[in-house]
C-alpha positions in Angstrom: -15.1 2.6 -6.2 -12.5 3.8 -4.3 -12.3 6.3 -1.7 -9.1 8.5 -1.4 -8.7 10.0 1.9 -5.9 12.9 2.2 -5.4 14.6 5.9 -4.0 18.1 5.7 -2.7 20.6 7.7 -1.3 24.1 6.4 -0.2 22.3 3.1 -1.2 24.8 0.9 2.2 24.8 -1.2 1.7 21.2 -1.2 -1.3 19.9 -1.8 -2.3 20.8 -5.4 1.0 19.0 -6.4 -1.0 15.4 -5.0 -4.2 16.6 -6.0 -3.0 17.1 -9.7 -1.1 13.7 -9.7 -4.2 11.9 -8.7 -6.7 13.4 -11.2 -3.9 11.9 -13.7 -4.9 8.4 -12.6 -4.8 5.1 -15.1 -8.1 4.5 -13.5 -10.8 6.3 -15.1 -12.5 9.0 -12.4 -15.8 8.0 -11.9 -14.2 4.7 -10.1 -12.8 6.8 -7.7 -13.4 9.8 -5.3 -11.0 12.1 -3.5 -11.4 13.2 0.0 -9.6 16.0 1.7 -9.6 16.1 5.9 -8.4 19.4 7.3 -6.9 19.5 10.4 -8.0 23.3 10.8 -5.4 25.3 8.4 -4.5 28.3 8.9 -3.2 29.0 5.2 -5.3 28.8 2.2 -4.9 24.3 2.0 -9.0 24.2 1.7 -9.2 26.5 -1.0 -7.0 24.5 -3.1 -8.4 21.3 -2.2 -11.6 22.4 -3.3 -10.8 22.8 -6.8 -10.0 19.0 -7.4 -11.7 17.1 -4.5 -14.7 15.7 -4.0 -15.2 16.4 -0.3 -13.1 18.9 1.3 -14.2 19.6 5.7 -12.3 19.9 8.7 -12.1 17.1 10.6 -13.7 16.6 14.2 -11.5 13.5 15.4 -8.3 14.5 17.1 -4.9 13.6 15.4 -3.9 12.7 12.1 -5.4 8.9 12.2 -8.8 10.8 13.1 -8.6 12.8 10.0 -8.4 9.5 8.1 -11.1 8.1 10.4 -13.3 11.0 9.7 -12.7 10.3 5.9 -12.9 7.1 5.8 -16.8 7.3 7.8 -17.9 10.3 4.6 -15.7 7.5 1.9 -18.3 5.7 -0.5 -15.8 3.2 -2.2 -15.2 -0.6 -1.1 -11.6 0.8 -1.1 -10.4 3.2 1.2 -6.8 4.5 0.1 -4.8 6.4 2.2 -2.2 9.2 1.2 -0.7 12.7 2.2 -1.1 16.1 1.4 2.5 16.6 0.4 2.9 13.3 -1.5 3.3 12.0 -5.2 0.2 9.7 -7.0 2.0 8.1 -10.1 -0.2 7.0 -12.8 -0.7 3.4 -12.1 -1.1 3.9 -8.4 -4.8 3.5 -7.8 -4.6 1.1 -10.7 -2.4 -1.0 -9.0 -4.0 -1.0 -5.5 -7.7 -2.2 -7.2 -5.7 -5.1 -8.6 -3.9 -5.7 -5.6 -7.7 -6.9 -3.8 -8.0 -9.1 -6.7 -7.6 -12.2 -4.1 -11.4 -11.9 -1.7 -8.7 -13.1 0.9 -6.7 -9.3 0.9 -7.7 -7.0 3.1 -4.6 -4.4 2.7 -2.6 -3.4 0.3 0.7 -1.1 0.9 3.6 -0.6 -1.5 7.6 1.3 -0.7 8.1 5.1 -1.6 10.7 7.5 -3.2 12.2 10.5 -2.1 10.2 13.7 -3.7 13.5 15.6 -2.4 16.0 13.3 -4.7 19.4 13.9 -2.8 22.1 10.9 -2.3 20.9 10.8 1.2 17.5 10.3 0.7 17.4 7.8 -1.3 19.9 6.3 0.6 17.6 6.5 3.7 14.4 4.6 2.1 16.3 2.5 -0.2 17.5 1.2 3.6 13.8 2.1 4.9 12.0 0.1 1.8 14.5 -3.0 2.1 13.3 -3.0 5.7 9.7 -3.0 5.3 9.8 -5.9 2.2 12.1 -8.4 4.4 9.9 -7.5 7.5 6.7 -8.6 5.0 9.0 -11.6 3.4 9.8 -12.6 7.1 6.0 -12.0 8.7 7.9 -10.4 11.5 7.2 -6.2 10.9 4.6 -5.1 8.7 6.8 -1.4 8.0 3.3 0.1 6.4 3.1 4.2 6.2 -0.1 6.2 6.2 0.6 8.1 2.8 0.7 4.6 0.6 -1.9 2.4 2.3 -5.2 1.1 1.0 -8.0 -1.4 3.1 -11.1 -2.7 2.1 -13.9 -0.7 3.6 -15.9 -3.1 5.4 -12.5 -4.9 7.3 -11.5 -1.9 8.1 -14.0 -0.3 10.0 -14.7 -3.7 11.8 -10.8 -3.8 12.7 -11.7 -0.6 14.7 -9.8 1.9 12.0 -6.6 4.1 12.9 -5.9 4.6 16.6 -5.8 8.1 17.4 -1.8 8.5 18.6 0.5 11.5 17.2 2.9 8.7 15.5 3.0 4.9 14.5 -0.7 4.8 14.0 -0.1 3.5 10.3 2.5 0.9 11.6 -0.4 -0.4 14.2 -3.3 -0.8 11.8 -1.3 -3.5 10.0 -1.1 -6.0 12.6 -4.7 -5.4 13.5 -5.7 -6.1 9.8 -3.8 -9.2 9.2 -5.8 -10.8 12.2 -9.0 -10.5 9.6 -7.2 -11.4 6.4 -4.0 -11.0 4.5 -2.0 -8.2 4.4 -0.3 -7.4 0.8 2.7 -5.9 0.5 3.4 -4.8 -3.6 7.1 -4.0 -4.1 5.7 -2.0 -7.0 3.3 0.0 -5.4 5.9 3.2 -5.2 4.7 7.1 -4.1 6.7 10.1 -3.8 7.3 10.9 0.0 8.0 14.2 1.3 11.5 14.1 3.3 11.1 17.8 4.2 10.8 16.4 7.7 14.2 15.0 7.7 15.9 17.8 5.8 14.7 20.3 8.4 14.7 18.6 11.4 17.2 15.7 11.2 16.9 12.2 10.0 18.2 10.7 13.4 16.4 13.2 15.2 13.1 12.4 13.5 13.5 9.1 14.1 14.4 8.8 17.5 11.4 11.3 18.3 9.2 8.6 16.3 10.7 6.0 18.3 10.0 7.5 21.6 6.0 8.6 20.6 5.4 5.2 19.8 7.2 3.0 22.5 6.8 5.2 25.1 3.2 6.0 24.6 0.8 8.9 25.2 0.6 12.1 22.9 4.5 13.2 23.6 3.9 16.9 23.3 7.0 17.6 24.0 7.7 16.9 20.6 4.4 18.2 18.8 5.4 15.6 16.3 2.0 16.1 14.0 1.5 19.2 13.6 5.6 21.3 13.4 5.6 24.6 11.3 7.8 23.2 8.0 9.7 25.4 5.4 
């Protein structure tokens, strides 16, 4: 089986949109489960969840990697996929990440993404972002893996000590802890559709240089409240 895990937080708009995609899965459903962490919304994100998921609570680990955490202790599968409340399943997503642990020697699996908001300068900006993260895996210099398209095995994952608990980067850390237990699998195939209502609203640069400045400079930047910002 695997386990889904989804953090949320006031995605209300959002969520059925993922939570539709994914009960349209290749894989049949009773191979996999769908898990819904809520950060503590104040809109009506747990009522929708509850019509499609599996397990729907509110998390009790702080942060967005503690959401996962908290899922990923309730998950049942050998798999534990990670996504986000505002992002796109196609069909052969789960499909392709139970084939991608075909080799006993993988212990995660991670794929690039599309813009769900299809302007010229989005896909600009991960056409740049997904060339990035497949020469950093081609190179073995930066595994570029993101929280919303990531998938472990259980077991590994858990004994790599799961997501730290940081307001960004945490899915950029988790990598290079894994591939110390086994080989990390980047599939150039394994595409979802990302939300870049960050970007639109707040700035691509800015974003960015708020991202940078979380995860180099450490601590819970709060100054920023990077997590958890009120979006259109």
């Amino acid at each position: 089986m695997i386990s889904v895990v989804i953090p949320s937080f006031n995605e209300g708009e959002r969520i059925e949109r993922c939570l539709e995609s994914l009960l349209k899965q290749d894989l049949p459903r009773n191979e996999y489960e769908i898990i819904v962490v809520d950060g503590g919304s104040k809109d009506n994100t747990r009522e929708v969840a509850e019509k499609y998921a599996d397990i729907v609570f509110i998390q009790t680990s702080p942060k967005v990697g503690g959401a996962r955490n908290d899922g990923a202790v309730r998950a049942r599968g050998e798999i534990i996929a990670t996504t986000d409340a505002d992002t796109f399943l196609p069909p052969d997503w789960l499909v392709r990440i139970k084939k991608g642990f075909t080799n006993p020697n993988v212990v995660m699996v991670y794929g690039p993404v599309w813009p769900i908001e299809s302007t010229l300068k989005n896909r600009l900006y991960l056409f740049m972002a997904n060339t990035f993260a497949h020469l950093g895996y081609l190179t073995g210099t930066v595994l570029f893996t993101l929280g919303c398209n990531s998938a472990f095995r259980a077991d590994e994952f858990k004994k790599a000590g799961m997501y730290r608990v940081s307001d960004a980067g945490d899915d950029l850390e988790i990598a290079h802890r894994m591939r110390r237990i086994g080989r990390v699998k980047f599939d150039r195939k394994l595409f979802v559709g990302f939300s870049m209502r960050r970007y639109d609203q707040f700035g691509a640069f800015r974003s960015i240089y708020e991202w940078f400045y979380i995860v180099f400079h450490g601590g819970d930047a709060e100054k920023y409240q990077y997590t958890k910002k009120e979006y259109r």
